[in-house]
N, C-alpha and C positions, 0 to 999 in steps of 0.2 A: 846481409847475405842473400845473394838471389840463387835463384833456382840452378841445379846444374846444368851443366853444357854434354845435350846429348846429342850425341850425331847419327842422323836413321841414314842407313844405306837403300838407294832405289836397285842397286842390281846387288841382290842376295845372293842370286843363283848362278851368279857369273864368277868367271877368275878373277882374281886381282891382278891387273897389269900397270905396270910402270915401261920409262924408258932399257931399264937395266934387264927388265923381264924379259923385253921381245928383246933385246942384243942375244943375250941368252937363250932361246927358244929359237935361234939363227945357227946357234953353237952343238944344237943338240938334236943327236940324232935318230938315237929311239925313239923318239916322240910323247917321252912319257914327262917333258917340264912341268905343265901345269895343271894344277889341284882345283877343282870347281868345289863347291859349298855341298858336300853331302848330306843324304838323309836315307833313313832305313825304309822308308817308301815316298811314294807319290805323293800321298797326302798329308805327309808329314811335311814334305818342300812345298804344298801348298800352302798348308798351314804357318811354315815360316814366311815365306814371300807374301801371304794374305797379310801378318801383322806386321809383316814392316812396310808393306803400303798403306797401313790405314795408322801406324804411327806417324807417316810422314803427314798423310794427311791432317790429321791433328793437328800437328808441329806447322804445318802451312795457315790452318785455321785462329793457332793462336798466335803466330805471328801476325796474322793480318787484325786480330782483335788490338793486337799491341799498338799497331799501328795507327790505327785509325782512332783510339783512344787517346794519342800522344797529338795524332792530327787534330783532334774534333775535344780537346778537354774544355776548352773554353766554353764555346760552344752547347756543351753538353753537362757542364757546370757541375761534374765533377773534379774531385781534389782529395 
């Protein structure tokens, strides 16, 4: 059983957009289509965006320890 499969998003604070979204946002004319990532303040959208940049960072950090372990095992005479 390995570890779960998490996916960190880099734009928190942005809409979600697809093809089918902007068709849509073409079709409409209020202008009220799309939904941005709310918060009750400033700091609290800091505070979400601060931890999902430094989750990624993580997630980039241990990918790269993955890697270079799977590269360098020999080497490094672990097993």
């Amino acid at each position: 059983m390995g570890e779960p499969k998490v996916i960190y998003e880099t734009n928190y604070l942005f809409s979600k957009s697809s093809f089918w979204r902007g068709f849509g946002s073409v079709l409409n004319l209020p202008g009220n289509f799309y939904e941005f990532n709310t918060s009750k303040t400033e700091e609290e959208a800091d505070q979400k965006a601060l931890t999902s940049d430094w989750q990624n960072v993580g997630k980039d950090i241990r990918d790269a320890q993955k890697k270079f372990v799977k590269q360098n095992l020999k080497k490094l005479c672990l097993k």
